[in-house]
PQR file of N, CA, C, O and H, with PARSE charges and radii, in Angstrom:
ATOM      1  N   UNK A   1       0.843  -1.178   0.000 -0.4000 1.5000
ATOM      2  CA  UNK A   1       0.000   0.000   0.000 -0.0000 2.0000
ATOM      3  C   UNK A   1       0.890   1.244   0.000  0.5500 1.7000
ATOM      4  O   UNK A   1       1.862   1.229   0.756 -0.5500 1.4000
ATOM      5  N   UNK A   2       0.657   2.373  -0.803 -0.4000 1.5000
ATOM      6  CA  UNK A   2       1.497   3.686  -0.755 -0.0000 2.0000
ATOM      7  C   UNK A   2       1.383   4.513  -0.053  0.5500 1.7000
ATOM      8  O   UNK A   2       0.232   4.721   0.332 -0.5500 1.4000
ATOM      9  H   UNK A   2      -0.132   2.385  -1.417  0.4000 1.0000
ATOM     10  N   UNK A   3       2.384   5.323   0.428 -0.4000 1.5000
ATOM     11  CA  UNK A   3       1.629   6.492   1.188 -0.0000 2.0000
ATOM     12  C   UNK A   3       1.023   7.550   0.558  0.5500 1.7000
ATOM     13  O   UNK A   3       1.593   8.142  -0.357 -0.5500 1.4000
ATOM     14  H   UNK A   3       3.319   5.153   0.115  0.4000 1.0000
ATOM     15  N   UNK A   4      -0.128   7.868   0.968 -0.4000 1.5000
ATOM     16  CA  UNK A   4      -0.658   9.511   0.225 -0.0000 2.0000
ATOM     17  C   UNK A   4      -0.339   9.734   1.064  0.5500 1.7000
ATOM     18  O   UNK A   4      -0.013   9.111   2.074 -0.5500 1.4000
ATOM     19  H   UNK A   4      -0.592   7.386   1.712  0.4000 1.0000
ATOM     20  N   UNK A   5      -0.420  11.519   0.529 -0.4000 1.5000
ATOM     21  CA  UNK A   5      -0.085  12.531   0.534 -0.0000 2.0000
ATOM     22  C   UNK A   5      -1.116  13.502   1.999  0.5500 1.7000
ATOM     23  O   UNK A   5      -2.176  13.045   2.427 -0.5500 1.4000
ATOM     24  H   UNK A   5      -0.685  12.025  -0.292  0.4000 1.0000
ATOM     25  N   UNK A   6      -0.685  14.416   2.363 -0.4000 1.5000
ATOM     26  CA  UNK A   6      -1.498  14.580   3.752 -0.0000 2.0000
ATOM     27  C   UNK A   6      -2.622  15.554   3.020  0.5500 1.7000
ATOM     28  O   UNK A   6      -1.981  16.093   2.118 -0.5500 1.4000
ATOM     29  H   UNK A   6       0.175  14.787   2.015  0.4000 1.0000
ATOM     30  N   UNK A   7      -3.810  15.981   2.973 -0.4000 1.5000
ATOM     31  CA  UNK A   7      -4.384  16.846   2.418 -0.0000 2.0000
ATOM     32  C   UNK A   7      -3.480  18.461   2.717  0.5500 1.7000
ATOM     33  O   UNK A   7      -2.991  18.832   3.785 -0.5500 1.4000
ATOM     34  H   UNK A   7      -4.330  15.543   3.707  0.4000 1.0000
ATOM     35  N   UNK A   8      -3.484  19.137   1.484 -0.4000 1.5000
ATOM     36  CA  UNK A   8      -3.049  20.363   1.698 -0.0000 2.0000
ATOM     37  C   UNK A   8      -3.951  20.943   2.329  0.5500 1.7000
ATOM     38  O   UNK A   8      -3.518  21.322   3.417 -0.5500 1.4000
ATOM     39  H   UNK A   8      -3.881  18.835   0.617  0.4000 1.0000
ATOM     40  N   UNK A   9      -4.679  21.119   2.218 -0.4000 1.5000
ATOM     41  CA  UNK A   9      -6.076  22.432   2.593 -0.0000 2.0000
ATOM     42  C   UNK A   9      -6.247  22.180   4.234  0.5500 1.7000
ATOM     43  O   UNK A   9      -6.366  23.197   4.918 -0.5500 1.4000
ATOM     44  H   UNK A   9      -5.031  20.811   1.334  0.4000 1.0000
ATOM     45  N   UNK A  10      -6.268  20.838   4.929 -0.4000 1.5000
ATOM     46  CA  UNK A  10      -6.217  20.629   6.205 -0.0000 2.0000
ATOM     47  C   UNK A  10      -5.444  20.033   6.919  0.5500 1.7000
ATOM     48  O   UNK A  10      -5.606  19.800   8.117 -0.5500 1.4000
ATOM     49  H   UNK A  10      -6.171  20.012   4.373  0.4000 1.0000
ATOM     50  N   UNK A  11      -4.303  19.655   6.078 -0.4000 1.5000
ATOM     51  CA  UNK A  11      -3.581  18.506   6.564 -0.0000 2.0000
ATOM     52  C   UNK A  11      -3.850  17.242   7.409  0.5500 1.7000
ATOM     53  O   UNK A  11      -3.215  16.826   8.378 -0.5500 1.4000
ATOM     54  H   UNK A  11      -4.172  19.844   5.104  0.4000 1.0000
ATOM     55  N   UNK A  12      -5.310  16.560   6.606 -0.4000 1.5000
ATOM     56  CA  UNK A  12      -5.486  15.687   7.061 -0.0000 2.0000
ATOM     57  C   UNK A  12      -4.864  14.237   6.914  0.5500 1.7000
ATOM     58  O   UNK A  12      -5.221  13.890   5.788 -0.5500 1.4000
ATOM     59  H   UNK A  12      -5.826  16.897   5.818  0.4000 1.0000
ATOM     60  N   UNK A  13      -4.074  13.151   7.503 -0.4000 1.5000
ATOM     61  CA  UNK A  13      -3.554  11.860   7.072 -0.0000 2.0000
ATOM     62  C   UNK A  13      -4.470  11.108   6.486  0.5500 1.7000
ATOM     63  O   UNK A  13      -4.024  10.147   5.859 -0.5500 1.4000
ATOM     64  H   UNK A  13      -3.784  13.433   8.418  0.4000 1.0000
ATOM     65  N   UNK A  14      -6.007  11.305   6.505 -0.4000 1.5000
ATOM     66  CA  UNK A  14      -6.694  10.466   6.294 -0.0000 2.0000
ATOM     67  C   UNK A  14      -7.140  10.655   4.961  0.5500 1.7000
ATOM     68  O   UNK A  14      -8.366  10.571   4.892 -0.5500 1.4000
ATOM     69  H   UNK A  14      -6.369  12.086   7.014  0.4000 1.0000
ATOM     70  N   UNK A  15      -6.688  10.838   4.085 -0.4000 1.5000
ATOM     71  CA  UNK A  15      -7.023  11.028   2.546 -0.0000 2.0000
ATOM     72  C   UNK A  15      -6.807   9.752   1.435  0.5500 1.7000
ATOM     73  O   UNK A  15      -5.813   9.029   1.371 -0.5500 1.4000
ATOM     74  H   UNK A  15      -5.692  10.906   4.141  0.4000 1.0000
ATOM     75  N   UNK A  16      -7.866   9.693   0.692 -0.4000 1.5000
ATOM     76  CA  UNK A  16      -8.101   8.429   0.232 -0.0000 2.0000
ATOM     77  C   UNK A  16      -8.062   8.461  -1.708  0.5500 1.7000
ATOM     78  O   UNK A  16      -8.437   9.553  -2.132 -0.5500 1.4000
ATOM     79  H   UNK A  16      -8.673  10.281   0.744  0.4000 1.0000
ATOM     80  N   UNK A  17      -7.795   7.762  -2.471 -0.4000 1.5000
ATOM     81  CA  UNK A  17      -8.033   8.110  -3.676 -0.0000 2.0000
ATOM     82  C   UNK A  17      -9.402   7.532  -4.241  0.5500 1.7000
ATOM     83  O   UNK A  17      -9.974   6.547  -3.774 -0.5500 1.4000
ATOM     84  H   UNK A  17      -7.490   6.874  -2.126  0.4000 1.0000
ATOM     85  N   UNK A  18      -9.798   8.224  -5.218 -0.4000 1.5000
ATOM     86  CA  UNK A  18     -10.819   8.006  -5.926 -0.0000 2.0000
ATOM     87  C   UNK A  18     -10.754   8.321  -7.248  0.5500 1.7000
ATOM     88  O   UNK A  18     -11.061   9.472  -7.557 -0.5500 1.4000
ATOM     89  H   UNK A  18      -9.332   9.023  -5.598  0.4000 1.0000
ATOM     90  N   UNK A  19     -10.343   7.372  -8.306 -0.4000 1.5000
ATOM     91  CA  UNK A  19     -10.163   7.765  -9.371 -0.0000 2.0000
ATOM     92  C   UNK A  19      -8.718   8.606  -9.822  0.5500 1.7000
ATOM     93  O   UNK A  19      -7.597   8.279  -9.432 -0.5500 1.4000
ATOM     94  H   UNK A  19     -10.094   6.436  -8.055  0.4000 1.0000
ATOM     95  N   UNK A  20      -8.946   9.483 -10.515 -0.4000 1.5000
ATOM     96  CA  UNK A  20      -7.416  10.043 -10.593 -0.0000 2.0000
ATOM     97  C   UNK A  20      -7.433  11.194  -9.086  0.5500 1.7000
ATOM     98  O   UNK A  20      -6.462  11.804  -8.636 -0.5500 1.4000
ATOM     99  H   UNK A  20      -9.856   9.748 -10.832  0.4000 1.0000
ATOM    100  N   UNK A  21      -8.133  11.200  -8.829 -0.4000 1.5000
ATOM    101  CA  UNK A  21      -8.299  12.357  -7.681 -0.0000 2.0000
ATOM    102  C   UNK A  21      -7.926  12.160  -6.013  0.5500 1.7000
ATOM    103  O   UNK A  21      -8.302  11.118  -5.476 -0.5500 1.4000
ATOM    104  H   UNK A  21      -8.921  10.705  -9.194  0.4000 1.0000
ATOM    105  N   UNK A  22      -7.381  12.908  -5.424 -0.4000 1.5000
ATOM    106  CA  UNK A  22      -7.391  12.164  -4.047 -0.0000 2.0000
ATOM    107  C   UNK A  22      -8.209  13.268  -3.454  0.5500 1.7000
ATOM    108  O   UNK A  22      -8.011  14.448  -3.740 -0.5500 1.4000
ATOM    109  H   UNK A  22      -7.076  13.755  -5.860  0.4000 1.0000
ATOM    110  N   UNK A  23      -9.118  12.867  -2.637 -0.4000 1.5000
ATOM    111  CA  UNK A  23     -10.053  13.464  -1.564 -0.0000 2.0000
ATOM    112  C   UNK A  23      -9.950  13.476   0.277  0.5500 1.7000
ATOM    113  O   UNK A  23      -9.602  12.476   0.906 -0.5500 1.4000
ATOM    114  H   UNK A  23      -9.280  11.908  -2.404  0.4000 1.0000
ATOM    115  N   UNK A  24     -10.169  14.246   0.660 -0.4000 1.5000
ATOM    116  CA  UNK A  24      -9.894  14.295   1.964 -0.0000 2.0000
ATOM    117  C   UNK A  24     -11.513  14.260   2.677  0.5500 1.7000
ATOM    118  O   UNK A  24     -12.441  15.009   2.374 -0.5500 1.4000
ATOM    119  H   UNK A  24     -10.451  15.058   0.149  0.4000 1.0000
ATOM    120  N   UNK A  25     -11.527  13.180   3.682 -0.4000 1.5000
ATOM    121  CA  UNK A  25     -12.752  12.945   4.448 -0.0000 2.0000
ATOM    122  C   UNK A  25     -12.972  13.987   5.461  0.5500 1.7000
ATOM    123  O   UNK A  25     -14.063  14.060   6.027 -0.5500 1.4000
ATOM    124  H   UNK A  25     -10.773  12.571   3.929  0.4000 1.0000
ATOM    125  N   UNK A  26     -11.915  14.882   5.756 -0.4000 1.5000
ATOM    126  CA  UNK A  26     -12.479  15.681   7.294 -0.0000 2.0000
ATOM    127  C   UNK A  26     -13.085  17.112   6.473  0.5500 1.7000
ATOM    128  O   UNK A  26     -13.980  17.851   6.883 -0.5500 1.4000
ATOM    129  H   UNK A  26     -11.030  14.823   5.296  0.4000 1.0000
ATOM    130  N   UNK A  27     -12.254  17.246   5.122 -0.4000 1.5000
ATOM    131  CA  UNK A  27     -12.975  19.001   4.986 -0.0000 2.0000
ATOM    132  C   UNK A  27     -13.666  18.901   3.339  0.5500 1.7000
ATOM    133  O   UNK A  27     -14.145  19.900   2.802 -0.5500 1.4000
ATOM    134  H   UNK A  27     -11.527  16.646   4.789  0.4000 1.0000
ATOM    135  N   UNK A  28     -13.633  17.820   2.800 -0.4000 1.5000
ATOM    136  CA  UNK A  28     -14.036  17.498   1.644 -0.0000 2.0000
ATOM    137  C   UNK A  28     -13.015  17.995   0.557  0.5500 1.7000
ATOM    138  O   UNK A  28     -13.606  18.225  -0.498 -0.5500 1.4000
ATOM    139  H   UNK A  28     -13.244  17.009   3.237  0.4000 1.0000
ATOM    140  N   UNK A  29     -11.861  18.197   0.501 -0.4000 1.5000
ATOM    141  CA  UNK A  29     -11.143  18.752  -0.898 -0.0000 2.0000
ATOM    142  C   UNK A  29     -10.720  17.659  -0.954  0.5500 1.7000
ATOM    143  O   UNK A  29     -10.612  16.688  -0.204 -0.5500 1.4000
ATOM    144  H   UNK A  29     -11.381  18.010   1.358  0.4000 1.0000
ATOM    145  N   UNK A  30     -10.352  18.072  -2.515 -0.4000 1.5000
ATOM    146  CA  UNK A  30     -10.684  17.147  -3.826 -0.0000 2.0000
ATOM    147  C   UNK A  30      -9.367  17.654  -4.827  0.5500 1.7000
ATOM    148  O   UNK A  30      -9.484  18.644  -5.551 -0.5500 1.4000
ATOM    149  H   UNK A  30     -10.439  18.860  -3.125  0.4000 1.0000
ATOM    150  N   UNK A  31      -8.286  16.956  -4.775 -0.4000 1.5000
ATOM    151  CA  UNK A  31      -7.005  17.471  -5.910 -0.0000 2.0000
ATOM    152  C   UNK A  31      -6.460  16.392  -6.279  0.5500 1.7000
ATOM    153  O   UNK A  31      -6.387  15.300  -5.715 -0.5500 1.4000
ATOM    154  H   UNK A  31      -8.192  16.153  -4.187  0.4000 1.0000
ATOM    155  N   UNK A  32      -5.845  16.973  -7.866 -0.4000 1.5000
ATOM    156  CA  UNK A  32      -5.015  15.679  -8.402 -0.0000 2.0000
ATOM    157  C   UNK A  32      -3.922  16.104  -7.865  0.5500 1.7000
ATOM    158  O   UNK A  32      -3.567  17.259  -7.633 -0.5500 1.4000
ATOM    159  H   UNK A  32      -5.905  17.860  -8.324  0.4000 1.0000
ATOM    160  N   UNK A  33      -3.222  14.771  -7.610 -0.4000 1.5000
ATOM    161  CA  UNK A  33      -1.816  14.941  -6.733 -0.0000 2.0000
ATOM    162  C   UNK A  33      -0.563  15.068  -7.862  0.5500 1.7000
ATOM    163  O   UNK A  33       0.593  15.359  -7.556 -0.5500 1.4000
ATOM    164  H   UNK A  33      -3.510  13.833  -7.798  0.4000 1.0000
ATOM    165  N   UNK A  34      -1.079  14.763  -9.345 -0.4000 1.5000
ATOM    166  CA  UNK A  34      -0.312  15.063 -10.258 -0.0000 2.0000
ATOM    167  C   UNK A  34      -0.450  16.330 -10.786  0.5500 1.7000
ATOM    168  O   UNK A  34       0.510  16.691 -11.467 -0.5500 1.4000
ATOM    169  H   UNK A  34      -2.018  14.526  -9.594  0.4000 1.0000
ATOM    170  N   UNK A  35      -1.363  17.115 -10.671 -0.4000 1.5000
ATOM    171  CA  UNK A  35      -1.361  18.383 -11.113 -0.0000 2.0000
ATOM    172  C   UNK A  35      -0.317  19.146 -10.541  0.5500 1.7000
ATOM    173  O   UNK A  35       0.357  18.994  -9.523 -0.5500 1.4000
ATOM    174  H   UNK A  35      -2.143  16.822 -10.118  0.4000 1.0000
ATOM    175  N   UNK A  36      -0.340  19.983 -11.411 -0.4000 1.5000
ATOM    176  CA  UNK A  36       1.581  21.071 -10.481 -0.0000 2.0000
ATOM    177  C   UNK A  36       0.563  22.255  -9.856  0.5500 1.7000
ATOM    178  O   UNK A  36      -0.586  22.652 -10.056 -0.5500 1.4000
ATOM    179  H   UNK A  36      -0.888  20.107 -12.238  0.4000 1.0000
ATOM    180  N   UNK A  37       1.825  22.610  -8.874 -0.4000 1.5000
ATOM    181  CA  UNK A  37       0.859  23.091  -7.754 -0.0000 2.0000
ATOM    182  C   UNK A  37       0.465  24.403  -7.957  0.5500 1.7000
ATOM    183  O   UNK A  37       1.302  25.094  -8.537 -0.5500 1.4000
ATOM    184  H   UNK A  37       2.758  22.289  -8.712  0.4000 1.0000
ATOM    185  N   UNK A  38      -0.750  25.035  -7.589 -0.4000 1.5000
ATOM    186  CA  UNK A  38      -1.448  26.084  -7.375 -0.0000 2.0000
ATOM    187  C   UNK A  38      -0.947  27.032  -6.679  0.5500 1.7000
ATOM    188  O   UNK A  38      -0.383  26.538  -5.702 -0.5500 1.4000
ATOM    189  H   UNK A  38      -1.430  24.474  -7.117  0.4000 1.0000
ATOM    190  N   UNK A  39      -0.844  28.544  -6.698 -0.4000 1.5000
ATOM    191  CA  UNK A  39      -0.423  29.317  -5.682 -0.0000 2.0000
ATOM    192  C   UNK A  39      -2.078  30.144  -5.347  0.5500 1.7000
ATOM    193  O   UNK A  39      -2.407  30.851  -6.299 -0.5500 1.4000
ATOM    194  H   UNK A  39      -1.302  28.945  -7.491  0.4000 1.0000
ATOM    195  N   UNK A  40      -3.012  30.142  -4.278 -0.4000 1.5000
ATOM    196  CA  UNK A  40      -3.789  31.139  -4.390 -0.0000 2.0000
ATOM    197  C   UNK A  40      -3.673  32.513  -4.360  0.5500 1.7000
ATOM    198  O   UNK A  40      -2.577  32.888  -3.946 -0.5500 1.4000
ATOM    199  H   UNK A  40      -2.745  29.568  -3.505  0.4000 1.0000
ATOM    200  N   UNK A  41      -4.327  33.252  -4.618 -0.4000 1.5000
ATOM    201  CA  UNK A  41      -4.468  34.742  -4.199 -0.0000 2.0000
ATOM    202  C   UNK A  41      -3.826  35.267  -3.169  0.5500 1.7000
ATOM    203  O   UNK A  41      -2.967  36.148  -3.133 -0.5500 1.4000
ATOM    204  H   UNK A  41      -5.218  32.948  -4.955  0.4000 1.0000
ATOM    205  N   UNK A  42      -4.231  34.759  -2.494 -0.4000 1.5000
ATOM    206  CA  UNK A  42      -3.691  35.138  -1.175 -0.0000 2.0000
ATOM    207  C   UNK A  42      -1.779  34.932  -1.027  0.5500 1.7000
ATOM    208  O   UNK A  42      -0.959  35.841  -0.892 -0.5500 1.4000
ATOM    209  H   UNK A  42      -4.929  34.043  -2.524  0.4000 1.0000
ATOM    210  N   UNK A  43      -1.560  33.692  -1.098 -0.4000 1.5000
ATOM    211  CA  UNK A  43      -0.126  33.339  -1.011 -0.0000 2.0000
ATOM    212  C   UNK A  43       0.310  33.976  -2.210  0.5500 1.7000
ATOM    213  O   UNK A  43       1.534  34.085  -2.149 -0.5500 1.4000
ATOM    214  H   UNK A  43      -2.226  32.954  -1.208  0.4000 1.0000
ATOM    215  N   UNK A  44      -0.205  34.514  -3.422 -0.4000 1.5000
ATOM    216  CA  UNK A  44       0.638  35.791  -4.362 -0.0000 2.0000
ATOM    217  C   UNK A  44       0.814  36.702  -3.667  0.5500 1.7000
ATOM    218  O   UNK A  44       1.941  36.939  -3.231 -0.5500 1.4000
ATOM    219  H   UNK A  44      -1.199  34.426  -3.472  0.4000 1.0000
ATOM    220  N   UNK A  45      -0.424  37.588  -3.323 -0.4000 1.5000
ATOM    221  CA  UNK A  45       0.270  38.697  -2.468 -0.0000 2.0000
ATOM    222  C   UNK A  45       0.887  38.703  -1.505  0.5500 1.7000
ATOM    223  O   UNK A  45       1.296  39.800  -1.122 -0.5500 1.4000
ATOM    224  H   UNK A  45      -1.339  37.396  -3.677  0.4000 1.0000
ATOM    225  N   UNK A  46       1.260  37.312  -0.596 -0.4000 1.5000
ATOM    226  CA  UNK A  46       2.140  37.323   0.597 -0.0000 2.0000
ATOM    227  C   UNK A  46       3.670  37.316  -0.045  0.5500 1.7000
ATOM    228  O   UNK A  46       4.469  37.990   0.606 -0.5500 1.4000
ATOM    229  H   UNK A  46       0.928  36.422  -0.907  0.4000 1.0000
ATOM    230  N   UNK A  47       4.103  36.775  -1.011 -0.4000 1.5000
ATOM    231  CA  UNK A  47       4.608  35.962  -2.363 -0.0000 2.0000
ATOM    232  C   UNK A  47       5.442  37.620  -2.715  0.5500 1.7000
ATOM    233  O   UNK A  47       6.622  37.915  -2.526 -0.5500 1.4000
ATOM    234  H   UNK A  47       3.454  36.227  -1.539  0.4000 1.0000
ATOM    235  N   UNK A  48       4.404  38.412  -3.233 -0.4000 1.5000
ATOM    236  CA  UNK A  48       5.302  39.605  -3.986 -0.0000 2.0000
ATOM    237  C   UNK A  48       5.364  40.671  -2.604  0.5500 1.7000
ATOM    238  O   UNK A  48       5.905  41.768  -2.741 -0.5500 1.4000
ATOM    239  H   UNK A  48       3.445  38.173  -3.387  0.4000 1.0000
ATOM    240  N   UNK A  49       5.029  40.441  -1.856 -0.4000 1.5000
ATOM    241  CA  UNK A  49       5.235  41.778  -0.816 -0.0000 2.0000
ATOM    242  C   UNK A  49       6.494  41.353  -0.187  0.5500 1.7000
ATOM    243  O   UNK A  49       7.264  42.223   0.219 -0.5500 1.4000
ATOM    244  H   UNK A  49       4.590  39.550  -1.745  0.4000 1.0000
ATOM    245  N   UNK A  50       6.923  39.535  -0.006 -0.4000 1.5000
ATOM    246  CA  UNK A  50       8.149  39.470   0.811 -0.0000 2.0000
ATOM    247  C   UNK A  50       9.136  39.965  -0.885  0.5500 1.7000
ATOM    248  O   UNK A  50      10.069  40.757  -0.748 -0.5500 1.4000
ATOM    249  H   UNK A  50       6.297  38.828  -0.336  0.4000 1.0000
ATOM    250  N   UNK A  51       8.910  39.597  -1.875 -0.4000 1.5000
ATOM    251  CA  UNK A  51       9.488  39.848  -3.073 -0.0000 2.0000
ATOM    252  C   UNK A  51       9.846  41.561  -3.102  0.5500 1.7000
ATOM    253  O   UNK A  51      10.615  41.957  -3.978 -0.5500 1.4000
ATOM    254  H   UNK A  51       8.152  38.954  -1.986  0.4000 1.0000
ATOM    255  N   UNK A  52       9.598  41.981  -2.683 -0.4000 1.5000
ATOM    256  CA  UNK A  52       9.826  43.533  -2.664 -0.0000 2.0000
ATOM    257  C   UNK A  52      10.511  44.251  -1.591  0.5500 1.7000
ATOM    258  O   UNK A  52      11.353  45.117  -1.830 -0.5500 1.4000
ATOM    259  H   UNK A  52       8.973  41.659  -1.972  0.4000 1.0000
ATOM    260  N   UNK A  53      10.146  43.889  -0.361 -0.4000 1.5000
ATOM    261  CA  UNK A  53      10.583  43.651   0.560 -0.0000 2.0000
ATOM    262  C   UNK A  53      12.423  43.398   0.601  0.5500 1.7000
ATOM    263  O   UNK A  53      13.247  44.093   1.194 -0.5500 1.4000
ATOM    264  H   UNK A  53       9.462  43.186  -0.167  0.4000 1.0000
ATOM    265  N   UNK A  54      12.656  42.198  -0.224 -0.4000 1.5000
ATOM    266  CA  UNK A  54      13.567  41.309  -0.740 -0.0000 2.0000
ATOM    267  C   UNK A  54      14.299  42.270  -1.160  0.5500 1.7000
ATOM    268  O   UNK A  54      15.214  42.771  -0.507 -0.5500 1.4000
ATOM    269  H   UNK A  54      11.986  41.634  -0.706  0.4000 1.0000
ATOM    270  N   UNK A  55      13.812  42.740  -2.743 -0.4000 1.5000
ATOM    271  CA  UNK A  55      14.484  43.796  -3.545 -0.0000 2.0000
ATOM    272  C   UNK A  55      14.888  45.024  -3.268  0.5500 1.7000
ATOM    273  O   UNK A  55      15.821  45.662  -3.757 -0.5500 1.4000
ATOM    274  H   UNK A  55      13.068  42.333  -3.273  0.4000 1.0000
ATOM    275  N   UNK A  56      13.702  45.471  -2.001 -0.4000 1.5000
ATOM    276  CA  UNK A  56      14.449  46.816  -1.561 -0.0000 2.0000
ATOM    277  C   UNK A  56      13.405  47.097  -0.155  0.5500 1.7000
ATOM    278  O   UNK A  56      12.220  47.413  -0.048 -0.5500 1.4000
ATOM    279  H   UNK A  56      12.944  44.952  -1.604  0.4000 1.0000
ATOM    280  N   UNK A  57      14.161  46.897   0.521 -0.4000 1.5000
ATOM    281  CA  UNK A  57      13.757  46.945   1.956 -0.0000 2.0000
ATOM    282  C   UNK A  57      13.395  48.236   2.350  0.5500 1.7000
ATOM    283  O   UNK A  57      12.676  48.202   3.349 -0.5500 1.4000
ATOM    284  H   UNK A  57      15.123  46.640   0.433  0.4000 1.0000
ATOM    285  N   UNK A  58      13.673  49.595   1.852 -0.4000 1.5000
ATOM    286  CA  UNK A  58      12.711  50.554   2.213 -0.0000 2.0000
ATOM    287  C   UNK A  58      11.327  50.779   1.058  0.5500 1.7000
ATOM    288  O   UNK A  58      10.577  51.648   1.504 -0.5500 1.4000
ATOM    289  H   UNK A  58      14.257  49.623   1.041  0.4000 1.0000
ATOM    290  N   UNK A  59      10.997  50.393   0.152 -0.4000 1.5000
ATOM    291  CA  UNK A  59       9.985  50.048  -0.609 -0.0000 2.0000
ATOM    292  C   UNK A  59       9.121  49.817   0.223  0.5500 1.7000
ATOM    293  O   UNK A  59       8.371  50.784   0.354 -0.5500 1.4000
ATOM    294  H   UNK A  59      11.607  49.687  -0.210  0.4000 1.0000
ATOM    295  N   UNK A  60       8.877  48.990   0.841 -0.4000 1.5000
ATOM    296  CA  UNK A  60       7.737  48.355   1.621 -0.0000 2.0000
ATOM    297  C   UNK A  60       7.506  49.614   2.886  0.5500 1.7000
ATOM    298  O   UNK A  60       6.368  50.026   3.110 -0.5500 1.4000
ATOM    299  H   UNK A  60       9.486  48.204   0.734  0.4000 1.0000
ATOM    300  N   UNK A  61       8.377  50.002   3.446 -0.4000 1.5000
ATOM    301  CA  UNK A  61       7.968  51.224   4.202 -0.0000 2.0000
ATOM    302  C   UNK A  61       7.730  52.200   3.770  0.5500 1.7000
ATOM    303  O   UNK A  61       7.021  53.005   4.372 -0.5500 1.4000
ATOM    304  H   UNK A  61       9.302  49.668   3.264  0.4000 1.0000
ATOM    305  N   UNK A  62       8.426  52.516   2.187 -0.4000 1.5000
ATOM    306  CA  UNK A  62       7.807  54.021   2.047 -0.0000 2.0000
ATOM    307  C   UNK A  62       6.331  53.638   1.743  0.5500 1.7000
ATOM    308  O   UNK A  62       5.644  54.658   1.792 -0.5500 1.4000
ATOM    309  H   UNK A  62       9.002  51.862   1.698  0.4000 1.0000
ATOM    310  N   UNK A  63       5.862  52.932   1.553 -0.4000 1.5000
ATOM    311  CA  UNK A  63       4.409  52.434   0.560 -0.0000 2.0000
ATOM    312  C   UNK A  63       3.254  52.677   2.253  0.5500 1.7000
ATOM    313  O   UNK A  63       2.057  52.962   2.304 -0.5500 1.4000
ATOM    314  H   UNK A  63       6.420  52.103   1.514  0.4000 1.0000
ATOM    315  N   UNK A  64       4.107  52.455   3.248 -0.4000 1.5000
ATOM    316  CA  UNK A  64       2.787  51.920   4.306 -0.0000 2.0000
ATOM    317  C   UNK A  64       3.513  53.633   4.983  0.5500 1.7000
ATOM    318  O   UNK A  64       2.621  54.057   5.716 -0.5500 1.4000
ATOM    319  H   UNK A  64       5.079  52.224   3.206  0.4000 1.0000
ATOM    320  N   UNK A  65       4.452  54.444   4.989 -0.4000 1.5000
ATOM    321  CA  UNK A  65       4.488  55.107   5.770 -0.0000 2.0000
ATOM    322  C   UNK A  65       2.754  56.450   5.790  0.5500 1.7000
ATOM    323  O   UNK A  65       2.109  56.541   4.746 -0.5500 1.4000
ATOM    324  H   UNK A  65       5.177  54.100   4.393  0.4000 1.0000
ATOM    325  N   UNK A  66       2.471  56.981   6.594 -0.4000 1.5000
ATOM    326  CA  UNK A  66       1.766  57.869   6.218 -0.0000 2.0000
ATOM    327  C   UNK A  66       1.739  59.071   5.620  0.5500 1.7000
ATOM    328  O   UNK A  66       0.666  59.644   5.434 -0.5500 1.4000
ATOM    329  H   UNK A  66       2.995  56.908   7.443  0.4000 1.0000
TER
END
């Protein structure tokens, strides 16, 4: 028997396959484990703000100063 993969979305161990898909029983998501991975919305903008941040460390303060 193989190991899957822990669900991303909850990190549940208990995730099962069905078809090409693996599903998770505690929160219901549903991903192919071969698909390449997704970044959401959210983790972009966390994504380009450390990215800027990165590139020029007063950037990010002049932007939030008042």
């Amino acid at each position: 028997m193989s190991q899957l993969p822990n669900c991303p979305k909850c990190n549940s161990e208990f995730s099962y396959e069905d078809g090409d898909m693996l599903v998770c029983p505690d929160c219901a998501h549903e991903w192919n484990a071969n698909a390449p991975a997704t970044v959401t919305a959210e983790e972009g903008l966390i994504m380009r703000a450390q990215q800027i941040n990165h590139d020029n460390p007063n950037s990010l303060k002049k932007r939030l100063a008042p």
